[in-house]
C-alpha positions in Angstrom: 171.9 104.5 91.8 170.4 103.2 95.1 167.5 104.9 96.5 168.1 107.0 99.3 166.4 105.3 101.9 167.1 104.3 106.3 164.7 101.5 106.8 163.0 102.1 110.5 164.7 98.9 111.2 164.0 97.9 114.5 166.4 95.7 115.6 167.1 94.4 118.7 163.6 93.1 119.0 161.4 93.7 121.8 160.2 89.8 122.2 164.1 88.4 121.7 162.6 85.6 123.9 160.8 84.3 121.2 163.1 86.0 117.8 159.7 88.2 116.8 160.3 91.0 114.9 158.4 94.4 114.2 156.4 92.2 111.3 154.9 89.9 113.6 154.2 92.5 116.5 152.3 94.4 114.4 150.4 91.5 112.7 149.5 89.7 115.6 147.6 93.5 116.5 146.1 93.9 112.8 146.4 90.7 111.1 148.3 90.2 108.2 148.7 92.7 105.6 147.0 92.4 101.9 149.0 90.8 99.3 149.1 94.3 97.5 150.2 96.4 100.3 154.5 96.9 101.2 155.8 94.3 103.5 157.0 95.4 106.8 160.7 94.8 107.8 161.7 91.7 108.6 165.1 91.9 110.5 166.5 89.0 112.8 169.9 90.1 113.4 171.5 93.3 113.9 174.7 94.2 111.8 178.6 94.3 113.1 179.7 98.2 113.4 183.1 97.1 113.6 185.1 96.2 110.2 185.9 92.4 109.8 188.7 91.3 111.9 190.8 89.8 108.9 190.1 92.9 107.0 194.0 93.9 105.9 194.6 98.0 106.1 197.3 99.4 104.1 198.3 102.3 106.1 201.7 102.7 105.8 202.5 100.9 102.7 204.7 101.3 99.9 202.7 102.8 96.5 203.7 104.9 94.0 202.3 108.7 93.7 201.2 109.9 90.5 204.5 111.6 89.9 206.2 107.9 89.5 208.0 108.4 93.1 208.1 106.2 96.0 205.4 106.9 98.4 203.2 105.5 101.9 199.9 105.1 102.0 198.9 107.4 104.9 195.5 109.2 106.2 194.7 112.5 104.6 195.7 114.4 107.5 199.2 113.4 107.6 200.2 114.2 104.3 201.5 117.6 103.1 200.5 117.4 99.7 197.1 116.7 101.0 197.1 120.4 101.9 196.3 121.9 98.7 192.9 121.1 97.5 191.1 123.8 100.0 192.1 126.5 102.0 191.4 125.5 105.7 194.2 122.7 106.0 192.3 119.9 105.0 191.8 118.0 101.1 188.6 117.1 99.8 188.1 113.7 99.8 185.5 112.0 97.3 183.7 108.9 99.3 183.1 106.5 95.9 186.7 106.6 95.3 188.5 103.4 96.0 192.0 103.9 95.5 194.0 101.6 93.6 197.2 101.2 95.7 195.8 101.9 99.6 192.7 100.7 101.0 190.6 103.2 101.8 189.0 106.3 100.6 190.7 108.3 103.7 194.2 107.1 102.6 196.5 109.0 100.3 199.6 107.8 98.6 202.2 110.3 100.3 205.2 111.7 99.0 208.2 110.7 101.6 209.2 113.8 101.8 206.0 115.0 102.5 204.5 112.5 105.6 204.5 114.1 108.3 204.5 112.4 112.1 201.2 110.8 113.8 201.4 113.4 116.4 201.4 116.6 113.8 198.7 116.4 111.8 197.5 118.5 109.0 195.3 121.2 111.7 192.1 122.2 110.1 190.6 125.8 110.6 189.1 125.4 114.0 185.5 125.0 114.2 182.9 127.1 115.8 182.5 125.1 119.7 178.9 126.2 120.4 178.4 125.5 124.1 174.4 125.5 123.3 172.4 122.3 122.0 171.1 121.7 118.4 173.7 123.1 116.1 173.9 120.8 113.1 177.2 121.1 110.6 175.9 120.9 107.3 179.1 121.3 105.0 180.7 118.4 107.6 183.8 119.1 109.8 187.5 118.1 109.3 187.4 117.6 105.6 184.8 117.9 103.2 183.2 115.1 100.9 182.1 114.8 97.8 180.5 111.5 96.2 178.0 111.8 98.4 175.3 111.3 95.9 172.9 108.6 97.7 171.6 110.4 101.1 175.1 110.0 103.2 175.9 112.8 105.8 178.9 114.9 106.6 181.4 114.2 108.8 179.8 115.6 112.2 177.2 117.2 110.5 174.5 115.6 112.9 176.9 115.7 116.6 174.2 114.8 118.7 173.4 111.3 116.6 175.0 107.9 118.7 175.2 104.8 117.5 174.0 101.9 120.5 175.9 98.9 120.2 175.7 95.2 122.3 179.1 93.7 123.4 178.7 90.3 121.9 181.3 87.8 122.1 182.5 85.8 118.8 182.4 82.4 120.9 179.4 82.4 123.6 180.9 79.0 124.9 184.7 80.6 125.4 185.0 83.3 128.2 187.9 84.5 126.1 186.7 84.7 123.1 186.7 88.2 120.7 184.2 91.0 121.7 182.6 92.6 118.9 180.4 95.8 118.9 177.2 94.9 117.5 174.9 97.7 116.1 171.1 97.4 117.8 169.8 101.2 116.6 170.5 104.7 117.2 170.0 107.3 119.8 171.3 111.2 120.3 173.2 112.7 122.9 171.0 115.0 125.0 173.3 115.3 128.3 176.7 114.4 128.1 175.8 111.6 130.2 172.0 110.8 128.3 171.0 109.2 125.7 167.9 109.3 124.5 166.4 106.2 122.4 163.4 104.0 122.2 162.3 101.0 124.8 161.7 98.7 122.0 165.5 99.2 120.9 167.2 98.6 124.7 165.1 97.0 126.2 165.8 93.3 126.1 169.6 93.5 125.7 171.8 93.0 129.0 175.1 94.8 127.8 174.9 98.2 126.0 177.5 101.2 125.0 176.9 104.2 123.1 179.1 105.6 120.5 179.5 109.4 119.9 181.2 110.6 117.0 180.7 108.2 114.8 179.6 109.1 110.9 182.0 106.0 108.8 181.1 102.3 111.0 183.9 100.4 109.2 187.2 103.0 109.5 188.8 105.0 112.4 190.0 107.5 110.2 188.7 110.6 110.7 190.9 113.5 111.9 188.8 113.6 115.1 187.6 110.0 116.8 184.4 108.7 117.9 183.8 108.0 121.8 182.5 104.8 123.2 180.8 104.4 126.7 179.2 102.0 128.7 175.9 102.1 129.2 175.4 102.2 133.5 171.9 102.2 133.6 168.7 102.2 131.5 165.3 104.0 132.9 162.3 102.7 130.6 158.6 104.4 131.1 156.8 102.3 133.1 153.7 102.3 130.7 156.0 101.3 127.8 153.3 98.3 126.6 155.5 95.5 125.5 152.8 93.2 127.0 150.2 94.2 124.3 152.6 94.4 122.1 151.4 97.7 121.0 155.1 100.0 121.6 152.6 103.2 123.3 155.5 105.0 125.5 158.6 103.5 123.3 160.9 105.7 125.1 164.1 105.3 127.1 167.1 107.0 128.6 170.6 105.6 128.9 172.5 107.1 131.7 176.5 106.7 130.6 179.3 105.4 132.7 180.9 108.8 132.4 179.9 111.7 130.6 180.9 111.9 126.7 183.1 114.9 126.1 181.4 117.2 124.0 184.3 120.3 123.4 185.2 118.1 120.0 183.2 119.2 117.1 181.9 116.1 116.1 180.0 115.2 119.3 177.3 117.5 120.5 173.6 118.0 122.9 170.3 117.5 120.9 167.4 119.7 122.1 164.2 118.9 122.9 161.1 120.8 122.1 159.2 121.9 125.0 156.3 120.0 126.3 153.4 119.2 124.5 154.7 121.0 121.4 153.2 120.6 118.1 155.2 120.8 115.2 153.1 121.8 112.3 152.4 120.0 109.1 155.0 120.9 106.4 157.8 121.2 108.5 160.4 119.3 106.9 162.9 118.0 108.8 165.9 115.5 108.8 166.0 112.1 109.9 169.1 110.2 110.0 170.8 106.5 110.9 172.5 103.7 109.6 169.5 102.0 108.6 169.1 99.5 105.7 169.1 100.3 102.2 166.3 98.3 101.5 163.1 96.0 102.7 163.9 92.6 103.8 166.7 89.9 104.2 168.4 91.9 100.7 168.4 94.9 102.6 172.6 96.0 103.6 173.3 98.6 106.8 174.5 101.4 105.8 178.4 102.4 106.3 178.4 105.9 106.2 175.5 107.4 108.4 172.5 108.5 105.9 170.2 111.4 106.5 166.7 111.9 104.6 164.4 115.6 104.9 161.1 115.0 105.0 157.7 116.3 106.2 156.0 116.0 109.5 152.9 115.3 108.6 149.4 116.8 110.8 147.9 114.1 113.3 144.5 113.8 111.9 145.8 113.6 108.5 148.4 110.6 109.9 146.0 108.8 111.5 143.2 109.2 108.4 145.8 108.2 105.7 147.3 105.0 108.3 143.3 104.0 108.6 143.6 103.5 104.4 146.6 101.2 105.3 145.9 97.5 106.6 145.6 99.2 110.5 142.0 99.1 109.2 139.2 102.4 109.4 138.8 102.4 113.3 142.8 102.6 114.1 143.9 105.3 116.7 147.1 106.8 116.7 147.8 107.4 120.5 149.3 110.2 122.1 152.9 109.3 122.8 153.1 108.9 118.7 153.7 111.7 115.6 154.0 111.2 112.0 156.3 112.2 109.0 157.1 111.6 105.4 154.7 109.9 103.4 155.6 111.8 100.5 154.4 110.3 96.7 157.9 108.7 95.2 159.8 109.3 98.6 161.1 106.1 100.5 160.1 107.8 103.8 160.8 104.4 106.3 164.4 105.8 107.4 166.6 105.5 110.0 166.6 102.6 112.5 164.6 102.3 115.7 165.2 104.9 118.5 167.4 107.4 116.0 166.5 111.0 116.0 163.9 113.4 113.3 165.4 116.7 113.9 163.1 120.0 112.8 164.7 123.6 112.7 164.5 126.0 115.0 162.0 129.0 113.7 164.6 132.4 113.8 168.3 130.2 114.6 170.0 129.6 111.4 171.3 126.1 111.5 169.9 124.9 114.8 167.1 122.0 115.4 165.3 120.5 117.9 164.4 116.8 118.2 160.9 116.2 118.1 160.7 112.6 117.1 162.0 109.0 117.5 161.7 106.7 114.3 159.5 104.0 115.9 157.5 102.2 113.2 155.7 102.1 109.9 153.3 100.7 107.1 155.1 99.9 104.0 157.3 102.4 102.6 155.6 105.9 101.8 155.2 104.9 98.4 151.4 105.4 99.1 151.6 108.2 100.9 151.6 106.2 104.1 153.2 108.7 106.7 156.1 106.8 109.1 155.3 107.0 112.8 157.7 108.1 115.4 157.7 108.7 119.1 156.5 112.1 119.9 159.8 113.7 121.9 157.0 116.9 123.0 154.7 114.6 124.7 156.8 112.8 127.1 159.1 115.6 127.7 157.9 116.0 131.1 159.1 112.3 131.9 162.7 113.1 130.2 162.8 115.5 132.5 161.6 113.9 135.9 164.2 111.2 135.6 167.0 113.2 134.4 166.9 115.6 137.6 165.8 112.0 139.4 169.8 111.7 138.8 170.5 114.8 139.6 171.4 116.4 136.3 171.0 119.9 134.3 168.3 119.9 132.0 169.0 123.7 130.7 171.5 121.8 128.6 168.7 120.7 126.4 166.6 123.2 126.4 167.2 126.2 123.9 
């Protein structure tokens, strides 16, 4: 079994001008690292979020059930027998399971008798719409999953968690050519017309939309659909050092072509901590993204969105274990930076650049706030080397100066 890991893979590079990557930022600060020590990542293109285009889906056609009698290959939700396996209207549906006769792991060979039409689907018990930011849905939404052995999420389980893609065309030379939706890192939803993300991820690409919603990159299956917008502007801190190359301020906003609509259950607000809130060490928290499953060019995005709880880890005792690390004994971990993970036999470099570290709310069952962005890291945590992640707290002030800039609410991140 494949470790659970969501390699801080920080693609979409911030010197695209000259195809560096994280490795060589870093080592043209601190010099190379030691033979001994855990490479950094080394990523020069970002992964397709949308299935192959010759990829054949079998929705629809003939198979046989287990019964012996004629049957369609449908999606869970419009088959009656599908009914059965819980008692909220929906089946359980086991993610590792590749059927033989349809395609994916969402399809069901249906009795006829028993389809029923796209537009009356199998309801599930209505979830819980909480108006308020921060509510995670740990046992999923919709349907629930099992199979998922190697760090994947629920369905909807994190609402607030976007995927940011780049419109890229198949044929730069042809004007007409095939768009696809090319995954550059992950953000969360923190106004219905916000995202939050890091500089380092945005910041050099011209074309950008954000997808809500999303939890499974290569299907379109599930019983309530993602949402795609276009990115209208993006507002970058104006001490966000690119120049030195060091990433201090790595923080940006999106502001959406129109707001994302957030009275489905799989898309929902993130909160953000107050400002200049410290998290204490211990806290363990959850990190998620589609990040790689391992170090280097062998290293394969992740379909179904991953998630990974660890520890945030005290600032002295970050920046004393990162001084043991090739950063070297006078290294200082600046202000607009936290730390977490670093745990002995825990792969803690997860996520992908700009995706969200969520902590629990002390006294709210089920609620968190988002106190980090995964930014960068040493290695792996295999040394106890904590990652390093944009401290939400610290620049909450700025969040909030350029969202009312725009005139919008920021109660409707604040809990």
């Amino acid at each position: 079994m494949l470790k659970i890991v969501l390699i801080i893979a920080l693609v979409g590079s911030v010197y695209p001008q000259d195809d560096k990557d994280l490795d060589s930022v870093i080592e043209s600060i601190f010099g190379k690292p030691s033979s001994t020590e855990a490479p950094f990542i080394n990523v020069k293109k970002p992964s397709t979020i949308v299935p192959p285009v010759n990829k054949q889906d079998t929705e629809n056609q003939p198979c046989q059930t287990e019964d012996g009698k004629e049957g369609r290959c449908l999606r869970y939700f419009l088959c009656n027998s599908n009914n059965t396996a819980i008692d909220d209207g929906v089946g359980i549906i086991d993610i590792r399971v590749q059927a033989d006769q349809c395609s994916s792991y969402l399809d069901v060979c249906c009795n006829v008798p028993d389809v029923r039409p796209p537009d009356n689907p199998i309801t599930p018990k209505p979830p819980k719409i909480r108006e308020s930011c921060g509510w995670r849905n740990p046992e999923g939404i919709g349907f629930k999953t099992i199979g998922d052995v190697d760090g994947e999420s629920k369905f909807g389980e994190f609402p607030w968690m976007v995927a940011i893609l780049k419109i890229e065309a198949v044929n730069e030379a042809s004007p007409d050519s095939q768009k696809l939706n090319v995954y550059v890192g992950g953000g969360s939803l923190i106004h219905p017309s916000v995202v939050l993300t890091t500089a380092h991820t945005v910041a050099a690409v011209p074309s950008l939309k954000v997808r809500a919603g999303e939890w499974d990159t290569q299907t379109s299956k599930e019983i309530y659909p993602f949402q795609d917008r276009d990115v209208d502007s993006i507002v970058i801190h104006k001490d966000y050092n690119h120049v030195k190359k060091n990433l201090f301020y790595d923080i940006a906003l999106l502001f959406l072509s129109s707001p994302m609509d957030t009275n489905i259950p799989n898309v929902g607000l993130a909160c953000l901590p107050p400002p200049r809130l410290v998290t204490p060490g211990g806290v363990r928290c959850f990190a998620s993204g589609w990040g790689k499953d391992k170090f280097g060019k062998e290293g394969r995005y992740q379909v179904i969105l991953k998630k990974l709880q660890l520890p945030v880890v005290e600032r002295q005792q970050c920046q004393k274990q990162l001084r043991n690390t090739r950063l070297g004994p006078f290294f200082q971990l600046h202000s607009s930076f936290m730390c977490a993970g670093g745990e002995e036999g825990v792969d803690t470099c997860k996520g992908d650049g700009g995706s969200p570290l969520v902590c629990p709310i002390e006294n709210e069952q089920g609620r968190y706030v988002q106190t980090g962005m995964v930014a960068w890291g040493i290695g792996c945590g295999e040394n106890g080397t904590p990652g390093v992640y944009v401290d939400v707290a610290n620049l909450r002030d700025w969040i909030d100066d350029k969202i009312i800039g725009k005139g919008l609410d920021t109660k409707v991140y604040t809990y």
